[in-house]
C-alpha positions as CSV (number, residue, x, y, z in Angstrom):
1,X,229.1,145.7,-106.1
2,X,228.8,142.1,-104.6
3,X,226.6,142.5,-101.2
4,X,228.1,140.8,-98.5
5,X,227.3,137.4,-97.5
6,X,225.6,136.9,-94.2
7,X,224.0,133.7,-93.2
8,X,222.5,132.5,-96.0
9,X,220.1,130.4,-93.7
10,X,218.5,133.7,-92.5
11,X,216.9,133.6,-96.2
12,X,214.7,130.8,-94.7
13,X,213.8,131.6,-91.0
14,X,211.0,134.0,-90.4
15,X,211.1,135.6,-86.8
16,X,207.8,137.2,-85.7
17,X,206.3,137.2,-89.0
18,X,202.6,135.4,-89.1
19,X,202.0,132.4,-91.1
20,X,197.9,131.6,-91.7
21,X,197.9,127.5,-93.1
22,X,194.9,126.4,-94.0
23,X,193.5,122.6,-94.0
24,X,196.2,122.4,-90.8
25,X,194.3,119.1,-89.3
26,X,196.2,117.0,-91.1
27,X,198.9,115.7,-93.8
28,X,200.6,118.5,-95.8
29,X,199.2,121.3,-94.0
30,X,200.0,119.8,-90.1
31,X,203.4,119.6,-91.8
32,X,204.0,123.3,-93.4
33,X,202.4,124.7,-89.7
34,X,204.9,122.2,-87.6
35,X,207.8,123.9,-90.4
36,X,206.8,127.4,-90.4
37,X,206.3,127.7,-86.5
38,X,210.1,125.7,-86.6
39,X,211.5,129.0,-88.3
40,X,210.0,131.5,-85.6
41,X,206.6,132.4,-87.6
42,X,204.0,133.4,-85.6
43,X,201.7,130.2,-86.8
44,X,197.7,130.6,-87.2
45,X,196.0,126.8,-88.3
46,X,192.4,126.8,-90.0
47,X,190.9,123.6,-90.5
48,X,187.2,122.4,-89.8
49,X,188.3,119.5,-86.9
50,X,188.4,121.4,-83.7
51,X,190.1,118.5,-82.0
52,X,192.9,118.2,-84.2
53,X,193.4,121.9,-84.4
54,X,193.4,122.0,-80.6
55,X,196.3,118.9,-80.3
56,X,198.1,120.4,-83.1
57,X,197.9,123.8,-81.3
58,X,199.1,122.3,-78.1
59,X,202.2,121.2,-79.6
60,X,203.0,125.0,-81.1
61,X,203.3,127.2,-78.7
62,X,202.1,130.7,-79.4
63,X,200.1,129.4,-82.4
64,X,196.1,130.9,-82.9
65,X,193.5,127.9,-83.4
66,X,191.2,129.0,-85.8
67,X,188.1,126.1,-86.5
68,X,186.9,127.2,-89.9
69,X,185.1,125.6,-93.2
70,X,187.1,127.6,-95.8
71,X,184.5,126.6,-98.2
72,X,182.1,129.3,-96.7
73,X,183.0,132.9,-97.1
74,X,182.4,134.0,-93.9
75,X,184.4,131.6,-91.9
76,X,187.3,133.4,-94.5
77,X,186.4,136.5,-93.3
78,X,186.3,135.5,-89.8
79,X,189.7,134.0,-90.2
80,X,191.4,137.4,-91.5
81,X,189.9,138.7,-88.8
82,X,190.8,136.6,-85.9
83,X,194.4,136.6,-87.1
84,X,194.7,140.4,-87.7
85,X,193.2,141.0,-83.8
86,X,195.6,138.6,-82.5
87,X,198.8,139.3,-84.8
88,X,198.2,142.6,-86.5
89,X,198.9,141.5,-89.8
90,X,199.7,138.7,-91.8
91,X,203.0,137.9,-93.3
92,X,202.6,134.9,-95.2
93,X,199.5,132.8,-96.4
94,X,199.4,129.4,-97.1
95,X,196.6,128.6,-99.2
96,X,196.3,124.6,-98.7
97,X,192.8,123.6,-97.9
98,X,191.6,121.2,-100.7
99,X,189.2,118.4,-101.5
100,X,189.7,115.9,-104.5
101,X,188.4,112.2,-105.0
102,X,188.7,109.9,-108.2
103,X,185.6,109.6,-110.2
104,X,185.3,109.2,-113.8
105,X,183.1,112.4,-115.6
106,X,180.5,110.2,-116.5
107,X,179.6,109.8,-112.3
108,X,180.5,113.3,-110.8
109,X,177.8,115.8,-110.5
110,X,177.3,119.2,-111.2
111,X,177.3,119.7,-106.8
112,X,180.4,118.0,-106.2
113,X,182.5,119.8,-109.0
114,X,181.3,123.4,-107.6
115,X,181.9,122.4,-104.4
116,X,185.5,121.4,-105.4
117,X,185.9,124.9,-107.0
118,X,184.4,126.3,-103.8
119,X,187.1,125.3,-102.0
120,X,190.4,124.7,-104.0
121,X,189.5,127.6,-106.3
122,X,187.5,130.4,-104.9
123,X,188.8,129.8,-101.3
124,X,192.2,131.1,-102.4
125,X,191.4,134.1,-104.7
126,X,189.1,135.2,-101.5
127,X,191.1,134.6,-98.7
128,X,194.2,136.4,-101.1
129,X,191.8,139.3,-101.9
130,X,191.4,139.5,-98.1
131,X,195.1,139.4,-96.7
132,X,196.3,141.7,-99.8
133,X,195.7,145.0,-97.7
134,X,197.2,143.3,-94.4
135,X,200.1,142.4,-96.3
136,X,200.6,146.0,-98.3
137,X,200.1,148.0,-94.9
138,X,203.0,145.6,-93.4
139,X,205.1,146.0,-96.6
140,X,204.4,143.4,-98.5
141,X,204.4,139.8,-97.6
142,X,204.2,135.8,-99.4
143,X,201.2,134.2,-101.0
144,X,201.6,130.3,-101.1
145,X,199.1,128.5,-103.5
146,X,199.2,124.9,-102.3
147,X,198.2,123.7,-106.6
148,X,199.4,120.3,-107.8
149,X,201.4,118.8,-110.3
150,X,198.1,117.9,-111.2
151,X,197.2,121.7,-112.3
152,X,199.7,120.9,-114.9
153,X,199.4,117.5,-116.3
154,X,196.2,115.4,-116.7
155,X,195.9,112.5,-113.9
156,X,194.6,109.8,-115.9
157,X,194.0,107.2,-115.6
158,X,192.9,108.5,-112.1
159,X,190.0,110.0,-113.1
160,X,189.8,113.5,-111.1
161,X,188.7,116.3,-113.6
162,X,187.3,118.4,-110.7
163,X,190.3,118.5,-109.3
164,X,192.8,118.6,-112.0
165,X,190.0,121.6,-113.4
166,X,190.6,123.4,-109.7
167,X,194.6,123.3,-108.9
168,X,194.9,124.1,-113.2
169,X,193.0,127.2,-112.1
170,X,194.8,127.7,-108.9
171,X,198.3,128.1,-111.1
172,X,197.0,130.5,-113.3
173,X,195.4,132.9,-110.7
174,X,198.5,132.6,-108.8
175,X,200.5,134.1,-112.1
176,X,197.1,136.7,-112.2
177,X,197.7,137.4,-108.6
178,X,201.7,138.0,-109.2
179,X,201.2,140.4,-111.6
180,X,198.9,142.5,-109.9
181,X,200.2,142.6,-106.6
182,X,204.0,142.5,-107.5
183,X,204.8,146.6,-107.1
184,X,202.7,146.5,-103.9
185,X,205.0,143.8,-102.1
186,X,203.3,140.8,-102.8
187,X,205.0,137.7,-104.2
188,X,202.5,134.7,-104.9
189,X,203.1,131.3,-106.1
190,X,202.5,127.9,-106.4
191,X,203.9,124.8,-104.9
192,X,202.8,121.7,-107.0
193,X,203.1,118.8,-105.0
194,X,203.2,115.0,-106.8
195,X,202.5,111.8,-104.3
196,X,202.8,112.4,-101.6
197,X,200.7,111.2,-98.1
198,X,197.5,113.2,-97.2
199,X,194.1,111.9,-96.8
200,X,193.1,112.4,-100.3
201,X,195.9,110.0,-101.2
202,X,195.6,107.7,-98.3
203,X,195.9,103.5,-98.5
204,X,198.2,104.6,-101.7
205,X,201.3,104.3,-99.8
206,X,200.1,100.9,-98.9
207,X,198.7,99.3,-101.9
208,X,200.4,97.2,-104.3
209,X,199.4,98.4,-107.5
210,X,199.3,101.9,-106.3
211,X,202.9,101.8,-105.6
212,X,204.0,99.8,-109.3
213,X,201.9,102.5,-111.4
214,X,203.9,105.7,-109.8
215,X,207.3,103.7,-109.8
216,X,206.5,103.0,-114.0
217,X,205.8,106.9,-114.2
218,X,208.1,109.1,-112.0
219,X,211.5,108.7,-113.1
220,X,212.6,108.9,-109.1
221,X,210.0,106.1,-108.1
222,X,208.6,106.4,-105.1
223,X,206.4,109.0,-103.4
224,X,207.3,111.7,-101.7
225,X,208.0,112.2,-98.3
226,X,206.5,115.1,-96.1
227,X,209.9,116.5,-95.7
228,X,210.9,116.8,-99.1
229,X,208.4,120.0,-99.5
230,X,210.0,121.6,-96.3
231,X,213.0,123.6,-98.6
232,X,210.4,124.5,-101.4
233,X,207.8,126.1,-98.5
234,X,210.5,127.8,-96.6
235,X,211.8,129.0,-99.9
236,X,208.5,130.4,-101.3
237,X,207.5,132.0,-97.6
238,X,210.7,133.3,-96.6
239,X,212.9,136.3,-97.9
240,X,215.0,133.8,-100.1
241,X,212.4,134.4,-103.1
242,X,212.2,138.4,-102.7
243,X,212.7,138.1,-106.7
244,X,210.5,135.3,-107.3
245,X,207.3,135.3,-108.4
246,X,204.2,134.0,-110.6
247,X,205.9,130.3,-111.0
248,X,205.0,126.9,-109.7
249,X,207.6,125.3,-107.8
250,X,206.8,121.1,-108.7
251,X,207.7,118.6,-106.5
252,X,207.1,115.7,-107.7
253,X,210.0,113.2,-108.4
254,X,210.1,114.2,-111.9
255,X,206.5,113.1,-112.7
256,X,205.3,116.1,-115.1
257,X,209.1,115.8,-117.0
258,X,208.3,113.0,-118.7
């Protein structure tokens, strides 16, 4: 029996759910908490820049400020914790805090490749572990695993094996995760971003050669633009993915089809 067809936008709108984005001071993550809120979540930001939470907060009203480091555990805790005192529960988790720099292997240190691990990698399986009971008390709920297309594809020649090493781990815990928490109400995933602007990426959209070098590689030839990962967030958080789940969603102009 065909079920009957509604609005098919109300797969995409999310009305007094909670939303927890981490690295929300700025680029991607200002976006998905500007998008979410947009939809009716109830929107908790986590960054480390007070300041830039607090402006961002101003301009979303009914959003929580948290000022975390997501690279230390408890600052996680203390996140879950806020948010479940304030919301009662969270709906949907945006996993996006992330550091990454180009270095070749032969200059990065032993420090700066745990610390990138810290964050991109054992961040998300510990802030997952912690929402998992919110979510399965509430029913169920949306992981989001802000990976790459870079946890897919090598980047060189920009040398970045810490972070190529962290977001490749970040797509496979995300299947991991799927598979566990799938009969309890969780879906988790990955969305795999290409260029785009953030601060890791920053001057690129400026520079010369920057520009020629991802037009000679992505067969659309450009970077992206911060709306273009609006559809593939909403998708992923929303009930329009109920049967989706384990899979990285890549946006990246057709980069990693080559």
């Amino acid at each position: 029996m065909t079920a009957p067809v509604t609005d098919p936008l109300d797969h995409f709108r999310l009305p007094g759910r909670t939303a927890v984005i981490t690295g929300a001071s700025s680029g991607l993550g200002d976006r998905f908490a500007r998008v979410l809120h947009a939809v009716g979540a109830n929107v908790v930001i986590a960054a480390r820049r007070a300041d830039r939470l607090a402006a961002l907060a101003a301009e979303l009203p009914g959003s929580l400020a948290v000022t975390a480091d997501l690279s230390i555990a408890e600052d996680r805790e203390r996140l879950v914790a806020e948010t479940h005192a304030r919301f009662g529960g969270i709906d949907v988790l945006v996993n996006n805090a992330g550091i990454g720099h180009k270095v070749a292997v032969e200059q990065e240190t032993l420090d700066e490749f745990r610390s990138t691990m810290e964050l991109n990698v054992t961040a998300v399986w510990h802030l997952s572990k912690l929402t998992a009971p919110l979510m399965i008390a509430n029913g169920g709920g949306s992981i989001v695993n802000v990976a790459s297309m870079l946890g897919h594809v090598a980047a060189s020649p920009v040398k970045q094996a810490h972070y190529c090493a962290s977001k490749g781990a970040v797509v496979n815990l995300t299947r991991e995760l799927a598979a566990q928490w799938a009969r309890k109400g969780i879906r988790v995933n990955a969305l795999c971003p290409g260029w785009f602007r953030s601060e890791m990426t920053a001057g690129m959209e400026d520079d010369g050669d920057s520009q020629r070098f991802i037009a000679s590689m992505s067969p659309i030839p450009r970077m992206g633009h911060e709306h273009e990962l609006d559809s593939a967030l909403l998708f992923l958080a929303g009930p329009g993915s109920t049967f989706f789940t384990g899979q990285s969603v890549i946006v990246d102009g057709g980069w990693t089809a080559r």
